[in-house]
N, C-alpha and C positions, 0 to 999 in steps of 0.2 A: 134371414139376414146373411151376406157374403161373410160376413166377418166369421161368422160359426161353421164354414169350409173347414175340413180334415185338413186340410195343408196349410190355414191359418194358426194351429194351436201351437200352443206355448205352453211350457212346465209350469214355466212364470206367471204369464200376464195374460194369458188365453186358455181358459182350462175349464174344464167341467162347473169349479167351482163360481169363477170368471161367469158361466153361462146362467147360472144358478141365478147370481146379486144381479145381473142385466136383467132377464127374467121377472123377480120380482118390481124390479125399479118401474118398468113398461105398469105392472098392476096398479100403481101409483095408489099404495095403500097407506092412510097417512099414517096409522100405527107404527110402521113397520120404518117410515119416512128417515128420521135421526138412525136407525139400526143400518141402514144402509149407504150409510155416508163412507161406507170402506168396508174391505172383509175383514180387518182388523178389529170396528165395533160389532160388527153383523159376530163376529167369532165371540165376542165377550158377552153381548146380548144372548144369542142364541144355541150355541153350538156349546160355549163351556158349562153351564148350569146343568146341558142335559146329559153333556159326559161325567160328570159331579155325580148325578143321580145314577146313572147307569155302574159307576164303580162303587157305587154303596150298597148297589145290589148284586153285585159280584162278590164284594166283599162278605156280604151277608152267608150269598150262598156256598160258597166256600167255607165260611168256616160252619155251616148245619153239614154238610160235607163230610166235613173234619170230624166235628163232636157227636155228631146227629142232632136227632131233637125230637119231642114226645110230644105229642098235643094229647091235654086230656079231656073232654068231654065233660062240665059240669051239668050240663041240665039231666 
């Protein structure tokens, strides 16, 4: 598509992410339909739960880091 030309992008309104929500919208996935009504919900839907998860496991690993941690083998 002309629109996705180097010398059409924008920080703003034309950007990798821009290219991404376009993208999916063309797969016309109805799941995904309401998530894509703006990068604003597509961001609440999809993008913040998995940054949620991924800093719980920073966090985790950070502090076995910290303290360490022993597994012991029952059987």
């Amino acid at each position: 598509m002309p629109i996705w030309k180097p010398e059409n992008y924008s920080e703003e309104d034309n950007n990798c992410y821009s290219f991404v929500i376009t993208f999916l919208r063309l797969l016309q996935i109805k799941a995904l339909r309401s998530s894509l009504s703006g990068k604003t919900q597509f961001c609440k839907d999809y993008i913040v739960p998995r940054t949620k998860n991924a800093a719980k496991y920073i966090a985790l690993y950070r502090q076995v880091v910290k303290e360490g941690i022993t597994i012991i083998n029952t059987k």
